[in-house]
C-alpha positions as CSV (number, residue, x, y, z in Angstrom):
1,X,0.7,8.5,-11.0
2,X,1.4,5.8,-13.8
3,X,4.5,7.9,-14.5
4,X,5.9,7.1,-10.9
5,X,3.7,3.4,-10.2
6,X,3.4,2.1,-13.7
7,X,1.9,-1.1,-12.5
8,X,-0.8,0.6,-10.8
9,X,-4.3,0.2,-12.7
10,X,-6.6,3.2,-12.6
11,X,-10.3,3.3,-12.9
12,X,-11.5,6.9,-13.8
13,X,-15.1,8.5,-12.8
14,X,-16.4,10.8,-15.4
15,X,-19.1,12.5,-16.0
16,X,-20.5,11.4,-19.2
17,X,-20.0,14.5,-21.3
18,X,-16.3,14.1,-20.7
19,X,-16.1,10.3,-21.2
20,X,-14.5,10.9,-24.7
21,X,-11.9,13.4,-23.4
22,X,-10.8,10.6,-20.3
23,X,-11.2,8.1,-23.0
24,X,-8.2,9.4,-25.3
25,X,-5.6,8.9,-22.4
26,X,-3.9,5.8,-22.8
27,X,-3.0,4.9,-19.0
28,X,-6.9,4.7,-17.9
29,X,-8.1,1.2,-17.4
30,X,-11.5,1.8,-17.2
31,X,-14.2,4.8,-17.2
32,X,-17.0,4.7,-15.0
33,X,-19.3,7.2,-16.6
34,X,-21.4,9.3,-14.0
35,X,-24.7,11.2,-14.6
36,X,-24.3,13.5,-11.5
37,X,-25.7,17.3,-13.1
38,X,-28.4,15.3,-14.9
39,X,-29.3,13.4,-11.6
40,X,-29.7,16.8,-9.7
41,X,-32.2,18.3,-12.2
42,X,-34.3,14.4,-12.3
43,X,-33.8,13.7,-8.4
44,X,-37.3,12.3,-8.1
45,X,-37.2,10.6,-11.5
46,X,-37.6,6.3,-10.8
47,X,-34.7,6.2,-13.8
48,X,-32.2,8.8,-11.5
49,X,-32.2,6.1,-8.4
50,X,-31.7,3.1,-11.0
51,X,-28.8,4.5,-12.8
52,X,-27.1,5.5,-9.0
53,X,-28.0,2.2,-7.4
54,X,-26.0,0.6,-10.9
55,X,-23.5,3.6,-10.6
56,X,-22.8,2.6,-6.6
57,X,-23.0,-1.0,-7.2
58,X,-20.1,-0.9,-9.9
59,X,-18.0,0.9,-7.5
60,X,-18.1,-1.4,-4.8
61,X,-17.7,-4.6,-7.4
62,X,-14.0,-3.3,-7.1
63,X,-11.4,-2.9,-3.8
64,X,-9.6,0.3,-4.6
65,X,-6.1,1.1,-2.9
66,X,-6.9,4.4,-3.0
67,X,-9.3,6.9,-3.9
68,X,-8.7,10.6,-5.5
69,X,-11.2,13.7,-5.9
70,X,-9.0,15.4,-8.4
71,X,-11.1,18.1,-8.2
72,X,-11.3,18.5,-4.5
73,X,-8.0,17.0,-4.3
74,X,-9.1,15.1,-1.1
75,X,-8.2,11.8,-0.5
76,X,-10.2,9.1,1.6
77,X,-9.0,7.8,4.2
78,X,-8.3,3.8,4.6
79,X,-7.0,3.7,8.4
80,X,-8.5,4.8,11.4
81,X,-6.7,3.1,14.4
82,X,-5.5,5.1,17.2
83,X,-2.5,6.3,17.4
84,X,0.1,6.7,14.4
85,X,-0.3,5.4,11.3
86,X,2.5,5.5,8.3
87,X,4.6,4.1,5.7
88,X,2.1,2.4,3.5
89,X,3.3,0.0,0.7
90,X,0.2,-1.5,-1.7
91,X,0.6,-4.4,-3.1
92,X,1.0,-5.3,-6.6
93,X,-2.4,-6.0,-7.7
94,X,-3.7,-3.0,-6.0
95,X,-6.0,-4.8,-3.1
96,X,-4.1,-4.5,-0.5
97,X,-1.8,-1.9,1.5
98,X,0.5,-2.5,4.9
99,X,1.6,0.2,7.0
100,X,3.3,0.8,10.3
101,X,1.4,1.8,13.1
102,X,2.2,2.1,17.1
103,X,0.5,-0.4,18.8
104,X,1.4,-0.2,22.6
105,X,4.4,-2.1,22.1
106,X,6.6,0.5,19.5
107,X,5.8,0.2,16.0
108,X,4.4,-3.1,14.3
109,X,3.2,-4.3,10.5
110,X,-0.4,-3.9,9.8
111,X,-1.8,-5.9,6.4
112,X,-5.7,-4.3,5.3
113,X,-7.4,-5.3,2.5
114,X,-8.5,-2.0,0.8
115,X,-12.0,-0.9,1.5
116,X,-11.6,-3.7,4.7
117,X,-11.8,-2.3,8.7
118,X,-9.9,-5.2,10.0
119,X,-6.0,-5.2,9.6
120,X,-4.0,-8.0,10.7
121,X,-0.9,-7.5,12.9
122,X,1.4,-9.4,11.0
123,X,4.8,-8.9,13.8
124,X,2.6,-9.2,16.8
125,X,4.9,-11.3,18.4
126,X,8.0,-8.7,19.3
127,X,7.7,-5.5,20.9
128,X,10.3,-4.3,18.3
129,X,9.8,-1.5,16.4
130,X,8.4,-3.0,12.7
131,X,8.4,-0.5,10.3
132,X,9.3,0.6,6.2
133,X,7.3,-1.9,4.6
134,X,7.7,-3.0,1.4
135,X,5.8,-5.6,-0.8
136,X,7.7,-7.6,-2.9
137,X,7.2,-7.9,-6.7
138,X,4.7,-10.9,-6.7
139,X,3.1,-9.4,-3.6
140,X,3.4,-12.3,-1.3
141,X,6.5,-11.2,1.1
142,X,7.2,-8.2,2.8
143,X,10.6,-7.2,3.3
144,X,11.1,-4.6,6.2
145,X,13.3,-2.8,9.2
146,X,13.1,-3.7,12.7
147,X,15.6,-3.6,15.9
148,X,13.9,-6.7,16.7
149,X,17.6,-9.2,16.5
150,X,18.2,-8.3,20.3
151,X,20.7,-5.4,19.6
152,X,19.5,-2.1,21.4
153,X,19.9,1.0,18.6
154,X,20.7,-1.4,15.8
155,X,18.4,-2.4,13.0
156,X,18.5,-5.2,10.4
157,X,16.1,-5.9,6.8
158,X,13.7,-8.6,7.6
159,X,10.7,-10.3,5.8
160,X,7.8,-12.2,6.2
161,X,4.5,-13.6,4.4
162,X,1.7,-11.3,3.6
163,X,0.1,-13.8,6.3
164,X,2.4,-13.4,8.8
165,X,4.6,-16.5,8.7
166,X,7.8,-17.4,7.6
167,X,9.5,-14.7,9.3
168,X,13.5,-14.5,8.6
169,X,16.4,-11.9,9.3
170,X,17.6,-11.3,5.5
171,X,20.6,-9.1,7.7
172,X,22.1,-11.7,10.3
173,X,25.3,-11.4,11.5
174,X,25.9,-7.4,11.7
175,X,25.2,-6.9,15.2
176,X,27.0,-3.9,15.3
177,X,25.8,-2.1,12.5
178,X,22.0,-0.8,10.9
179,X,20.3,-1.9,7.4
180,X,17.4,-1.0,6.9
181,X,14.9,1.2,4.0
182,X,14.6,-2.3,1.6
183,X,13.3,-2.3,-1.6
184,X,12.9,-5.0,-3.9
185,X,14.2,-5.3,-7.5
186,X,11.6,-5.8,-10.0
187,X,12.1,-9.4,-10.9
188,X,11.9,-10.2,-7.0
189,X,15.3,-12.1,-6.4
190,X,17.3,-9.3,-5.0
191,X,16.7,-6.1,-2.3
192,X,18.7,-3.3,-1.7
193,X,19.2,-1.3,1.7
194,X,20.6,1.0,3.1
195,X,23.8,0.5,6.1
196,X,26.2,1.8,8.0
197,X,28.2,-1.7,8.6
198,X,31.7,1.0,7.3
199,X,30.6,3.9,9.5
200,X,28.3,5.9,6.9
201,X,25.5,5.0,5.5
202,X,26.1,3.7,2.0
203,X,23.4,1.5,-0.2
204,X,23.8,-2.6,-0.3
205,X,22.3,-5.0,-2.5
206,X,21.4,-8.5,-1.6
207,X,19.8,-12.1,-2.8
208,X,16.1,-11.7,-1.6
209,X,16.4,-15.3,0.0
C-alpha cells in the first residue's frame, strides 16, 4: 500500500507476540497491540474486559479511511446507499473519501467522513452525471468529470470545495469535445486529463486555477 499511496498513514493491529516483528517495518505508523488468544482463555477475567474496553476505545479515538483483515482479506464496508456506489478518492489526511453514486438524477459527488453515515451531496444542484473524483493535494478541492456544461455526450474537468462551493468549469470553451479522468500534480497547481478535442483521446495538462 505505501508503495502505491505513500502519503497514506497506516496503523497496524497485532497481536502482542508479534508486535516486535510489525515493529521492524519502517512504513507502520503505529501498532495497536491486541491480546485476542489470551482474552479467549481469561473471558470472565475483570482484567480481559478492561484491556478490550482500552483496546476498542483506542480504535475509535481514530477515523480510518479504510480498514483491512489481512488475514481474512475482507474489507469493511464505508457506504451503504442504494443504488451504485464507485470511484472513491480519500483525501490526504486519510479522514475522508468522495465517491460517485446514482442518486435519481444520473451520477452525483458524495463527501463522508470515514467511520460517518451521513455523506453530503456536494453537485446536488445538476442532474448531470458527476463522477471521477479526485482530491487535490491539500485536500480542499475536488477536481472531477461531468456533462453538466449543457452539451449532450460531451464532458468537461470541473472542481469544487470539499464543501460544496466554489464550483468552476476548469474545461470551458470545448463544446465539442470530452476531458475528463483529472488528476492533480503533487504540488497542487496543475491537473492533467484526458481529451479528444483532435479526435483521439490524448493526455492534457493544465493550471489547476
Amino acid at each position: 500500500v505505501r508503495t502505491h499511496r505513500p502519503e497514506l498513514a497506516i496503523d497496524w493491529v497485532a497481536e502482542t507476540g508479534f508486535v516486535p516483528l510489525v515493529a521492524l517495518h519502517p512504513g507502520i505508523r503505529r501498532i495497536i497491540p491486541v491480546a485476542l488468544r489470551h482474552w479467549r482463555h481469561h473471558l470472565f477475567a475483570a482484567s480481559t474486559w478492561r484491556d478490550f474496553g482500552t483496546f476498542r476505545r483506542t480504535l475509535r479515538g481514530e477515523e480510518y479511511a479504510a480498514v483491512l483483515d489481512l488475514q481474512e482479506q475482507v474489507a469493511t464496508q464505508l457506504t451503504d446507499q442504494p443504488g451504485v456506489e464507485k470511484e472513491p478518492t480519500v483525501s490526504p489526511d486519510g479522514k475522508s473519501v468522495v465517491y460517485a453514486a446514482e442518486s435519481g438524477e444520473g451520477l452525483d459527488l458524495f463527501f463522508l467522513r470515514v467511520g460517518g453515515r451521513n455523506p453530503q451531496n456536494l453537485t446536488a444542484d445538476s442532474p448531470a452525471d458527476d463522477y471521477q473524483p479526485a482530491f487535490s493535494p491539500d485536500g480542499n478541492r475536488i477536481a472531477f468529470t461531468s456533462n453538466r456544461g449543457g452539451q449532450t455526450g460531451y464532458y468537461d474537468v470541473w472542481a469544487v470545495n470539499r464543501d460544496g462551493t466554489n464550483l468552476q468549469n476548469l474545461t470551458p470553451g470545448t463544446d465539442r469535445s470530452s476531458e475528463g479522468a483529472p488528476t492533480w500534480s503533487p504540488g497542487g497547481n496543475q491537473i492533467a486529463f484526458t481529451s479528444d478535442r483532435t479526435g483521439t483521446n490524448h493526455i492534457y495538462v493544465m493550471n489547476a486555477d
